[in-house]
C-alpha positions as CSV (number, residue, x, y, z in Angstrom):
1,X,92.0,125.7,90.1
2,X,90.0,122.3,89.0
3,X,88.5,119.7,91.9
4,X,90.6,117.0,90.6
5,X,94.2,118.7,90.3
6,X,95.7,115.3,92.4
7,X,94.1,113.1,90.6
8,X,97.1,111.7,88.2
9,X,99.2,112.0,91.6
10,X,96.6,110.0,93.7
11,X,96.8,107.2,90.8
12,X,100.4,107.4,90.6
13,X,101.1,107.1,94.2
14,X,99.0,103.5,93.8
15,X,100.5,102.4,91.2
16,X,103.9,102.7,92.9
17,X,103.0,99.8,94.9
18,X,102.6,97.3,91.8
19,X,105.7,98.1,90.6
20,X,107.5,96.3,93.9
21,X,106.0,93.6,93.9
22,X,108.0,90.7,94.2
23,X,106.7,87.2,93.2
24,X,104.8,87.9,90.2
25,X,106.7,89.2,86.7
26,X,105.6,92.7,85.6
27,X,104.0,92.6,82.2
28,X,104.1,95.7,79.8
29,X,100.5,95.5,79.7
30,X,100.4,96.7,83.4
31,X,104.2,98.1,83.6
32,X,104.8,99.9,80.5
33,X,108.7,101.0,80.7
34,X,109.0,99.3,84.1
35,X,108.0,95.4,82.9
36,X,110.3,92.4,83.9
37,X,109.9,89.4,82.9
38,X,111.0,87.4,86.1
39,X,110.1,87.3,89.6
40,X,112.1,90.3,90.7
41,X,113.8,87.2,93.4
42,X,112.1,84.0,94.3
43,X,111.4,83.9,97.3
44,X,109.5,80.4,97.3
45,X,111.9,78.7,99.3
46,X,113.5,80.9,102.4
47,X,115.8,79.7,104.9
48,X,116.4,81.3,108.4
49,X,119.4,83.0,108.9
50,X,120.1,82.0,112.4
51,X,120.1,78.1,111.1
52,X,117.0,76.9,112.2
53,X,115.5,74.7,110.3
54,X,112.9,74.8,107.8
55,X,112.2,76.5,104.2
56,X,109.3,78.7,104.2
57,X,107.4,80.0,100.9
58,X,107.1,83.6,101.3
59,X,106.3,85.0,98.1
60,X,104.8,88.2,97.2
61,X,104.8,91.7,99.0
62,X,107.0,94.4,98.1
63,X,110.5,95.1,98.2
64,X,111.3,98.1,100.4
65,X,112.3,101.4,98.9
66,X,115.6,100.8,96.3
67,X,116.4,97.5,97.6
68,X,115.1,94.3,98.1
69,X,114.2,93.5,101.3
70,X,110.7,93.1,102.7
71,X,109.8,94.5,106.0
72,X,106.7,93.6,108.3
73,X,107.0,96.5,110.1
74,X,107.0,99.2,107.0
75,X,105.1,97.5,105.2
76,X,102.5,97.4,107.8
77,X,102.3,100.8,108.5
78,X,102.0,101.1,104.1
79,X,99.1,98.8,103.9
80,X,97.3,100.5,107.1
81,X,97.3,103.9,105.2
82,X,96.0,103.1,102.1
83,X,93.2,101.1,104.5
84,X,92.6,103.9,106.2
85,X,91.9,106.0,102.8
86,X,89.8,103.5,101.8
87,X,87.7,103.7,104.7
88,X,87.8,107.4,104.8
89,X,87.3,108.4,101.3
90,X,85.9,104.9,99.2
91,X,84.4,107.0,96.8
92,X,88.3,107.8,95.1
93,X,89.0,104.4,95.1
94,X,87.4,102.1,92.5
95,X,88.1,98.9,90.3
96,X,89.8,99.2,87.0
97,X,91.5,102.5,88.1
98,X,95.3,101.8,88.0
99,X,95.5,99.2,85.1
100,X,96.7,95.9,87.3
101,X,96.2,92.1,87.0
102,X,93.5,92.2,89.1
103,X,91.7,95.2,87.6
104,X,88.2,94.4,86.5
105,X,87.4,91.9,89.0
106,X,84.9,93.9,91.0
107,X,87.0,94.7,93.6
108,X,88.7,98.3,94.3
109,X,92.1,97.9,92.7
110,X,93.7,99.9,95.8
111,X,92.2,96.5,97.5
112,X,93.7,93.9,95.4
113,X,97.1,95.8,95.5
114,X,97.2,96.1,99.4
115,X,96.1,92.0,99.7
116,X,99.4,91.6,97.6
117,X,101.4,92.7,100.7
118,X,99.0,91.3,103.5
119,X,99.2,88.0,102.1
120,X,102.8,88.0,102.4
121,X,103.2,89.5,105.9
122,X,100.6,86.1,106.7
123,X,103.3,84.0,105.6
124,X,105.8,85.6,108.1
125,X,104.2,84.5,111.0
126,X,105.8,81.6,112.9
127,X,103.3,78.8,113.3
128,X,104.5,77.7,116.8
129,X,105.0,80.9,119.0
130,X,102.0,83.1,116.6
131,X,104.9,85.6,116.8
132,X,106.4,87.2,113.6
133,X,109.7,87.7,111.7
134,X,111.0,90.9,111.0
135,X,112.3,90.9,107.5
136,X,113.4,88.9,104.4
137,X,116.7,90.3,103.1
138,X,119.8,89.1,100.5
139,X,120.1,88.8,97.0
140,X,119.2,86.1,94.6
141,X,119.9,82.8,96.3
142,X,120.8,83.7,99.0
143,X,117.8,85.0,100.7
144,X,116.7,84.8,104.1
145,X,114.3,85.1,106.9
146,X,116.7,87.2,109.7
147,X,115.7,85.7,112.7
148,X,118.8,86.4,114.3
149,X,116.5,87.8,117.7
150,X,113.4,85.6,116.7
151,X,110.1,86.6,116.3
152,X,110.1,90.6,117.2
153,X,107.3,91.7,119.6
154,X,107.3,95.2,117.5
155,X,107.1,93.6,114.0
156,X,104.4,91.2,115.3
157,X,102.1,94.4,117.4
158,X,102.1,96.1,113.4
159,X,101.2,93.2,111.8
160,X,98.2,92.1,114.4
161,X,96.7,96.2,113.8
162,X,97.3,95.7,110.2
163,X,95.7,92.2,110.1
164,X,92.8,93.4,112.3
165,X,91.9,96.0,110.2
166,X,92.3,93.7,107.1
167,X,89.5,91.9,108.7
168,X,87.3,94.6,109.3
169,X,88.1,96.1,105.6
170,X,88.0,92.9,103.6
171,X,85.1,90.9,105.7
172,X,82.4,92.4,102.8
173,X,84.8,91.3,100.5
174,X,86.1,88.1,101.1
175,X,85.0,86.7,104.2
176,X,87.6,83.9,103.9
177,X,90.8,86.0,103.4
178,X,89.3,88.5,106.4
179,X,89.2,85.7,108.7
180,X,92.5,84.2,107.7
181,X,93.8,88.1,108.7
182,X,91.7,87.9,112.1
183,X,92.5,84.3,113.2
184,X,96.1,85.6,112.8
185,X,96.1,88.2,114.3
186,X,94.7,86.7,117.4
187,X,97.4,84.7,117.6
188,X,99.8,87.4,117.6
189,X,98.0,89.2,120.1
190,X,98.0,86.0,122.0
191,X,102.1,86.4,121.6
192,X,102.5,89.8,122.8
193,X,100.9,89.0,125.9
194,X,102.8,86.3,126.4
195,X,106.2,88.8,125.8
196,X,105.5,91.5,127.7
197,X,109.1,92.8,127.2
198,X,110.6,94.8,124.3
199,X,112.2,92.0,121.9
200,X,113.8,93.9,119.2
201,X,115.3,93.5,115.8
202,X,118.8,93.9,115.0
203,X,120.7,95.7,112.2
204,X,117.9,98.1,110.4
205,X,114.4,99.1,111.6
206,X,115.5,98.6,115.6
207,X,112.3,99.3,118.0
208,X,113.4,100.8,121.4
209,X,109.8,101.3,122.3
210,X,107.8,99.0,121.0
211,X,104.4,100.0,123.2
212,X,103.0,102.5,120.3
213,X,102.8,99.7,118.1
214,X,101.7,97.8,120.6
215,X,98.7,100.3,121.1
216,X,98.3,99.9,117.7
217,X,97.6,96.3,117.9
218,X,95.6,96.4,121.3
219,X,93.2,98.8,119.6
220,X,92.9,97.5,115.8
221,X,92.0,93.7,117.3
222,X,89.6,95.0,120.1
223,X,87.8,96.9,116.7
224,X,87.8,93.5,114.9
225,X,87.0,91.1,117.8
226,X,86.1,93.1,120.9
227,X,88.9,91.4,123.0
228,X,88.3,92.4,126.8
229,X,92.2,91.9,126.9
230,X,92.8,94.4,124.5
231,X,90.9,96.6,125.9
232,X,92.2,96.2,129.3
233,X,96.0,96.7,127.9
234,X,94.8,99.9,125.8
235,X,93.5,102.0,129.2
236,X,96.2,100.6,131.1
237,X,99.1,101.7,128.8
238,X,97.3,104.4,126.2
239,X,99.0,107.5,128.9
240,X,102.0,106.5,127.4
241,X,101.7,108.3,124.6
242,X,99.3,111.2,125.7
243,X,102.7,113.9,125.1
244,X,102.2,112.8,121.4
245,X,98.2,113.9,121.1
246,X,98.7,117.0,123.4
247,X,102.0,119.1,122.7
248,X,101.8,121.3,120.3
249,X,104.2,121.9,116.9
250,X,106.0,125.1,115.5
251,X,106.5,124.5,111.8
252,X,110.4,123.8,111.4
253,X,110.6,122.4,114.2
């Protein structure tokens, strides 16, 4: 059996990623069979679906699965783990290594593909509260921020982790963009303390708990920044979720 067996599969798993993007036509230099020549959707003037007013731009990210939603929370968690196997394994990851846009310009292209997403969850932040919106859902032209519940304290605790570790990833890299990601996620963190209750989403992706990703947040930003706050709200709460770390599994099961 060789040492690089996964390799093709390790590349192809990346590449998935550039294939949903939205906000950016696919050329058949970069998509082969899969090019478009539009925008997927244009999503580069949003309304809210509750009515409030105000257009946003929120282009780029990617569409979710078969359809095309985006998703702060899912996408989140997507851009965290392939973070986290940058940091854990950089040696796999390298520029010019899955044939993108940005390929070539000295920067991993795992990197360049993940900022595709990050930037877009920056732009779902709302400006006022430091909170953020859950989704962007609906077809072409009718598209739309659903704000039905507001900002969402669970969609906002996974982007603040994902954000802080941005930083902490991308601060070698482009010390602009990875303080754009921090000074954000402050503000969300600054959010969730001020909603210490679970305010959820509606329809698809509903949180009942939302203090794991919480966790998640407390503990990413206190990485990044070394907030005494989130600290203080990681010992006080991390018990929470000591079943998870200590029972044991059965395969199956």
């Amino acid at each position: 059996i060789g040492n690089n067996v996964y390799a093709e599969t390790l590349t192809a798993a990346q590449k998935y990623f550039y294939y949903q993007r939205q906000g950016s036509a696919l050329e058949e230099e970069y998509a082969g069979k899969f090019a478009r020549n539009d925008l997927g959707i244009d999503d580069s003037a949003v309304a809210y679906s509750s009515g409030k007013t105000g257009i946003v731009s929120s282009q780029k990210g990617w569409f979710d699965a078969g359809d095309s939603g985006k998703y702060v929370n899912t996408g989140a968690g997507a851009v965290s783990t392939l973070l986290w196997a940058y940091e854990m394994y950089p040696q796999y990851f390298n520029d010019n290594s899955l044939n993108i846009p940005e390929s070539g310009n000295g920067i991993p292209d795992l990197l360049d593909e993940a900022r595709w997403e990050l930037e877009w969850i920056l732009t779902m932040q709302d400006i006022e509260s430091g909170g953020f919106y859950p989704r962007i859902q609906g077809d072409r032209g009718e598209r739309a921020i659903m704000d039905k519940n507001g900002c969402t304290t669970d969609d906002t605790a996974c982007a603040v982790g994902v954000l802080a570790e941005a930083y902490l990833t991308y601060r070698d890299i482009d010390i602009e963009f990875a303080e754009k990601c921090l000074n954000s996620a402050e503000k969300g963190w600054k959010y969730l303390v001020a909603n210490p209750e679970n305010i959820q989403s509606y329809d698809v992706y509903v949180v009942e708990d939302d203090v794991p990703d919480r966790l998640w947040a407390a503990g990413a930003l206190y990485h990044a920044n070394s907030d005494i706050s989130c600290k203080k709200y990681f010992e006080e709460n991390c018990h929470k979720l000591t079943e998870d770390f200590e029972k044991s599994y059965t395969y199956g099961n």
